[in-house]
N, C-alpha and C positions, 0 to 999 in steps of 0.2 A: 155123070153116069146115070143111067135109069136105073127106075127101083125092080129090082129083081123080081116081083110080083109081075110088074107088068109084060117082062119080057116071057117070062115064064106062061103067060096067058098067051099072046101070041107068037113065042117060037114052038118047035117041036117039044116032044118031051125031053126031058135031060134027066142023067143019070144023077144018084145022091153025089158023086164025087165031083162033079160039074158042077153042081148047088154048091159043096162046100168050098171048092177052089174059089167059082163066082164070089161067095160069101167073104170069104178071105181077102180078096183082091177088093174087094170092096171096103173091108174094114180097115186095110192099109193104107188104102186111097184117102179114106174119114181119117184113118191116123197121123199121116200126112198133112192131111189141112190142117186138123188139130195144132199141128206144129209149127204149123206156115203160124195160122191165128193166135197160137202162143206167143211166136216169135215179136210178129206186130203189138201184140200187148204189152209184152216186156218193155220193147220201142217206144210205146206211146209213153206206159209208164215211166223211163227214164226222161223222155223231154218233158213229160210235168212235171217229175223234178227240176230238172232246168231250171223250166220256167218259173215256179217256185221259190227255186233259189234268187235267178234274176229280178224278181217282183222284191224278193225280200231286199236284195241291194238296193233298188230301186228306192225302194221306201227310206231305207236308212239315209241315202242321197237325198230325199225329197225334204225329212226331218233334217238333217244337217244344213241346207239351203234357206229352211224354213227358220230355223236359227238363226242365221246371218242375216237374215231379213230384217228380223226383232230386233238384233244388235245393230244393221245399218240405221233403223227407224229410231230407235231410241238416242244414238247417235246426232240423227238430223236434229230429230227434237231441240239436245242439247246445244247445238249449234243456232237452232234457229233461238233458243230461246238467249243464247251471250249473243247474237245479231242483234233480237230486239232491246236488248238489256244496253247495248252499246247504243242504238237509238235513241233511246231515252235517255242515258246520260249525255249523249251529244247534244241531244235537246235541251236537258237543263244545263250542260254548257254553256249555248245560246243565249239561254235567257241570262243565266248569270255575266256572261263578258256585255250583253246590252245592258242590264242595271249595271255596270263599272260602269262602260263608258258615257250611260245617263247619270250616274254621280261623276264623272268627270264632267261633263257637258256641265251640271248644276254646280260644280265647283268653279268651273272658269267662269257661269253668268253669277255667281256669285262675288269671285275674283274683282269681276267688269262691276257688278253692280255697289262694290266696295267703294273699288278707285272712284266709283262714279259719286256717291255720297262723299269721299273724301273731298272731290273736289267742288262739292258742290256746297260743301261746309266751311271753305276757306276763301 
């Protein structure tokens, strides 16, 4: 709508009840939008909540994820650490079944090197 000022400079003259009618229809018209722009506010306001609500799921998701993280990581840890722990006693496995079978091996050349003085004594 134009501003009633302006019209009023170049239309005719108009009577007061033409000014107030104008005036009226004009403040209905603002009362109207008013209400449009309320409405949209109300609007907007309720999807920040939403969205507010959803951010807060969001996050509680994010921390419960972040939990399971901690737990799979310390988890692995544990595992990797009975892995390495199993390595190393495989290792000293190792070495202990080779010193047997190097005290077997020095048992049988000593076996040999018995019989060998036995007969070498007779």
């Amino acid at each position: 709508m134009t501003d009633i000022t302006t019209r009023q400079a170049y239309a005719r003259p108009v009577s007061r009840v033409e000014q107030r009618a104008d005036a009226l229809a004009e403040m209905r018209q603002l009362h109207s939008d008013f209400e449009v722009l309320q409405h949209k506010a109300e609007d907007q306001a309720r999807l920040i909540d939403r969205l507010n609500d959803r951010n807060g799921l969001l996050l509680d998701q994010l921390r419960i994820s972040q939990q399971n993280e901690r737990i799979a990581v310390r988890k692995l840890i544990r595992l990797a650490t009975a892995m390495s722990s199993i390595g190393m006693l495989s290792r000293e496995a190792e070495e202990i079944v080779k010193s047997a079978r190097e005290w077997q091996e020095d048992e049988g050349q000593q076996d040999e090197q018995a019989a060998e003085i036995t007969t070498q004594g007779q």
